[in-house]
C-alpha beads as a LAMMPS data file, in Angstrom:
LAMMPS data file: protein, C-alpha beads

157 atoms
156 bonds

1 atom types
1 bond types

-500.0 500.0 xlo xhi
-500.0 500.0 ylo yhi
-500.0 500.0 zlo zhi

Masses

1 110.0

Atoms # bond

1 1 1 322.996 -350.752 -197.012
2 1 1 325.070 -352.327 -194.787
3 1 1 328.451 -353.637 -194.899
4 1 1 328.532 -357.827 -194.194
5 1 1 331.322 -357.449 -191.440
6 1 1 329.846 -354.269 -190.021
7 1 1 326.437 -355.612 -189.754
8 1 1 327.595 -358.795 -188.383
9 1 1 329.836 -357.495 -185.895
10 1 1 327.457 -354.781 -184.495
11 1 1 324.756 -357.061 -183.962
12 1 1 325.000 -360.363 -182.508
13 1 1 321.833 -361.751 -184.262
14 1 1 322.330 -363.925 -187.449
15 1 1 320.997 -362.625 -190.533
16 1 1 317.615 -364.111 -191.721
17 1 1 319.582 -366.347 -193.893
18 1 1 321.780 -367.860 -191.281
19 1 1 318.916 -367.639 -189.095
20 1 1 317.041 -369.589 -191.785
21 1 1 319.866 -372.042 -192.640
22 1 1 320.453 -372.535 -188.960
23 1 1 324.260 -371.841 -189.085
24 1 1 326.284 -369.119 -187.735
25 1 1 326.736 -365.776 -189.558
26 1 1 329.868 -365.204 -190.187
27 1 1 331.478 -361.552 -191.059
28 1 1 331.735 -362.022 -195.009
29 1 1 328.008 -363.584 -195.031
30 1 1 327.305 -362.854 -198.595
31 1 1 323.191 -362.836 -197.437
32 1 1 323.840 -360.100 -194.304
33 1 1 323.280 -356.749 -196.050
34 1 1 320.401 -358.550 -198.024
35 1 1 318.216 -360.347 -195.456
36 1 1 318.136 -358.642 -192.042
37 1 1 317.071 -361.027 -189.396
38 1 1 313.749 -358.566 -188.993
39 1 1 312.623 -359.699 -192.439
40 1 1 313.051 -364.076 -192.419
41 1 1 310.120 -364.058 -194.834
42 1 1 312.061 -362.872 -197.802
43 1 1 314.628 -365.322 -197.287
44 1 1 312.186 -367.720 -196.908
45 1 1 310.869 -366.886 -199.847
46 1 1 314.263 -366.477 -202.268
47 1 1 314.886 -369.941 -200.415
48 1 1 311.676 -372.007 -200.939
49 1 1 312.084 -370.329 -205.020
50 1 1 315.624 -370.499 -205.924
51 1 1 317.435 -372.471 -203.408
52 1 1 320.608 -370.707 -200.872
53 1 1 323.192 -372.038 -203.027
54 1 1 321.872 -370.499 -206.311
55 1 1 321.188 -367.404 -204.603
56 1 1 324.687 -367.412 -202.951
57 1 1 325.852 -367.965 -206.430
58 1 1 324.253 -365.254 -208.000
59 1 1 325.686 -362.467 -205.232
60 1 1 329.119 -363.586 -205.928
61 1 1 328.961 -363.088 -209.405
62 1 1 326.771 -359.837 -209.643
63 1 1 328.810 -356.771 -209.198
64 1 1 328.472 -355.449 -205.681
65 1 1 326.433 -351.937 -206.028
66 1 1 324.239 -354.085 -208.158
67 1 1 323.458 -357.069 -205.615
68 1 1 320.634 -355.148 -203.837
69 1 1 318.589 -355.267 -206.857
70 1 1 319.252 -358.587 -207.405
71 1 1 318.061 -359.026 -204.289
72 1 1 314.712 -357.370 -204.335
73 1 1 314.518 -358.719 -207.795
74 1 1 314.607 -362.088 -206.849
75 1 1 312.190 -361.256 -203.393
76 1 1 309.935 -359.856 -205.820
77 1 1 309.708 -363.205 -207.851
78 1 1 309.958 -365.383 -205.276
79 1 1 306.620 -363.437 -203.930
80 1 1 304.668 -363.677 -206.839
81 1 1 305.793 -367.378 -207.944
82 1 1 304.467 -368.471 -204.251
83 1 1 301.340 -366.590 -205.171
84 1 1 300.573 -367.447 -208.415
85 1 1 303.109 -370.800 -209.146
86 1 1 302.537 -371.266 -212.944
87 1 1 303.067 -367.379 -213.766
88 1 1 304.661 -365.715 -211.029
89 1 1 304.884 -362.357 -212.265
90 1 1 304.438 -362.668 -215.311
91 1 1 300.721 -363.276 -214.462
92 1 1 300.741 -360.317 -212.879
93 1 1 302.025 -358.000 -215.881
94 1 1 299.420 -359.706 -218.243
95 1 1 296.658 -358.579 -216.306
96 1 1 297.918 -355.079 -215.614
97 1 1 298.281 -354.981 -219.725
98 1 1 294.812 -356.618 -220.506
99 1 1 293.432 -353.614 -217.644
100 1 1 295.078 -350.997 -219.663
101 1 1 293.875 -352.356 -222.877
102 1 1 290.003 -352.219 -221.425
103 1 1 290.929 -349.028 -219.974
104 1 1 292.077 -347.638 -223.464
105 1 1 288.914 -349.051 -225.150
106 1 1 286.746 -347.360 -222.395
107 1 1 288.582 -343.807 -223.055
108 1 1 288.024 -344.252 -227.071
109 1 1 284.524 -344.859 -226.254
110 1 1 284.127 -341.859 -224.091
111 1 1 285.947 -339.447 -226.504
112 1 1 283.760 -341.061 -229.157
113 1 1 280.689 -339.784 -227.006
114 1 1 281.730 -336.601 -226.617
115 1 1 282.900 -335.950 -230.191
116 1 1 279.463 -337.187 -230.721
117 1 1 277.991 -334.453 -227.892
118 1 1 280.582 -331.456 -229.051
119 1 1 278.899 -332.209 -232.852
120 1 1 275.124 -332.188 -231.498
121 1 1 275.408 -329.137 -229.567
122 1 1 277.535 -327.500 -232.003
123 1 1 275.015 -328.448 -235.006
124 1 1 272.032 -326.874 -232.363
125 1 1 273.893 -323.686 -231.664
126 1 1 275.487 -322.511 -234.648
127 1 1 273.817 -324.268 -237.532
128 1 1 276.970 -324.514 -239.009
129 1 1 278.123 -328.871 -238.270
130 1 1 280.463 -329.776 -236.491
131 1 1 284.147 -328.329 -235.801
132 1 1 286.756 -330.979 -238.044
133 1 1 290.124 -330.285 -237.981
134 1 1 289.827 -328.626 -234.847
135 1 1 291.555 -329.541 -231.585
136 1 1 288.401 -330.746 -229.787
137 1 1 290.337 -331.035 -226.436
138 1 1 289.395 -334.032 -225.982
139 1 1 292.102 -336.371 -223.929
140 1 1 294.161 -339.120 -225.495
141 1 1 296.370 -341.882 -224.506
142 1 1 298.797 -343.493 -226.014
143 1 1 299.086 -347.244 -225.128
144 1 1 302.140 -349.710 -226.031
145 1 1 299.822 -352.513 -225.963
146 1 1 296.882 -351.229 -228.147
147 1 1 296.500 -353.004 -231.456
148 1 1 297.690 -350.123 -233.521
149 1 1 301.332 -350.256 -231.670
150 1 1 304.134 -351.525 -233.676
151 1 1 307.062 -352.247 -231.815
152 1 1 309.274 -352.562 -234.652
153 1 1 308.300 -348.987 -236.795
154 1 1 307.588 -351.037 -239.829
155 1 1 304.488 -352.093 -240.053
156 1 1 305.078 -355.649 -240.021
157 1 1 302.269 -358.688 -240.018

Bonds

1 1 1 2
2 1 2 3
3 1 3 4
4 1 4 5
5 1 5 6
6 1 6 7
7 1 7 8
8 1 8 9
9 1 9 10
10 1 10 11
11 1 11 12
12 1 12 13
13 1 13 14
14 1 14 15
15 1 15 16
16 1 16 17
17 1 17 18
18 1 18 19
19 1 19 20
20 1 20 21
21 1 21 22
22 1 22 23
23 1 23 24
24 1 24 25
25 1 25 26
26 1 26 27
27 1 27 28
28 1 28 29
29 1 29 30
30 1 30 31
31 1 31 32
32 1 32 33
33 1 33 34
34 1 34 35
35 1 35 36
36 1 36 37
37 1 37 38
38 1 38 39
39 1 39 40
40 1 40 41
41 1 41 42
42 1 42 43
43 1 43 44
44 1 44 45
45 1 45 46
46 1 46 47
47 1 47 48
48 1 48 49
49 1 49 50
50 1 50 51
51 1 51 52
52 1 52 53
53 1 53 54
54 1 54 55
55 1 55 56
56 1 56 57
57 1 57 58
58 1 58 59
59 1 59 60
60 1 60 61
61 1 61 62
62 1 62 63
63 1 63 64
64 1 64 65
65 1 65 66
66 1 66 67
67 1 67 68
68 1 68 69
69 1 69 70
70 1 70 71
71 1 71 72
72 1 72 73
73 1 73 74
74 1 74 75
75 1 75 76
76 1 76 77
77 1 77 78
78 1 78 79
79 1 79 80
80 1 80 81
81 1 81 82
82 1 82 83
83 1 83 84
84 1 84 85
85 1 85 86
86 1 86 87
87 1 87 88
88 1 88 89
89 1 89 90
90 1 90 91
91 1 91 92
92 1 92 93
93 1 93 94
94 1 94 95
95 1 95 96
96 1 96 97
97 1 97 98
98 1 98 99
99 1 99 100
100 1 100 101
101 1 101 102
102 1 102 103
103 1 103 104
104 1 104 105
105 1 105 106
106 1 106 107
107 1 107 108
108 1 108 109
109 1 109 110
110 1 110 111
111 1 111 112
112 1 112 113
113 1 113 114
114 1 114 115
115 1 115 116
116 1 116 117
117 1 117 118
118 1 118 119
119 1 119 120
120 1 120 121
121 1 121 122
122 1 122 123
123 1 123 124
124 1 124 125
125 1 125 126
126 1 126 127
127 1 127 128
128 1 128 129
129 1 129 130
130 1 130 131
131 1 131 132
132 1 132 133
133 1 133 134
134 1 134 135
135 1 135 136
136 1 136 137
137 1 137 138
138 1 138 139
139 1 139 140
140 1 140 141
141 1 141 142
142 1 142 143
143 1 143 144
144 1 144 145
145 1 145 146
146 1 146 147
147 1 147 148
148 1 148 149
149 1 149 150
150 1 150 151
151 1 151 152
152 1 152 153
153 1 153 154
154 1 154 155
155 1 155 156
156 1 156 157
């Protein structure tokens, strides 16, 4: 990252804020390090989303090694809220959690097969059932979103 007054002073082009804003860039541009003029999208984006002002805002009061998150956090946002206006990302997340919950019920099924499989051949070959208690090596996941998670450790209703 950048310095503002470095990046201003080496190169003569505005920042894609200033560019954006059509103003000039000055050295302490709080946007400079943030929004190089090669990317006016993002700014367009954080813009048409949050407003400069708020944005400006928000940089001055976030700490400085923590501004280029904020940054990419609010790019990120400002992304997915022109995408998908009534969710933004949150739309996003609640599909990638109802995929993993399908997902999860498709890998119960499929250990449920073979357990099923492992106790018919085993019953064939040995005449002896099926192998309980035994690691069957059959894989398992472990999903924070599956209905037998409890976020709290207490079984609450």
């Amino acid at each position: 990252m950048a310095s503002s007054s470095s990046y201003s002073s080496s190169c003569n082009s505005p920042c894609a804020a200033c560019k954006f804003l059509r103003r000039k860039c000055m050295p302490d541009c709080v946007f400079a390090p943030y929004f190089p003029p090669e990317e006016p999208h993002k700014f367009a984006n954080v813009h048409k989303i949050f407003g400069a002002s708020n944005v400006s805002k928000l940089l001055n009061e976030v700490l400085p090694h923590q501004r280029e998150d904020a940054v990419n956090s609010l790019a990120y946002e400002a992304e997915a809220r022109i995408k998908d206006p009534v969710y933004g990302c949150v739309g996003a997340i609640s599909v990638l959690q109802r995929q993993v919950l399908r997902l999860q019920k498709e890998l119960d099924a499929t250990n449920a097969d073979l357990l099923r499989y492992a106790g018919a051949s085993c019953n064939r070959g040995t005449g002896r059932g099926s192998h309980h208690g035994q690691n069957s090596g059959l894989y398992s996941f472990s999903s924070p979103w599956s209905s037998t998670h409890d976020p709290y450790g207490d079984h609450r209703n």
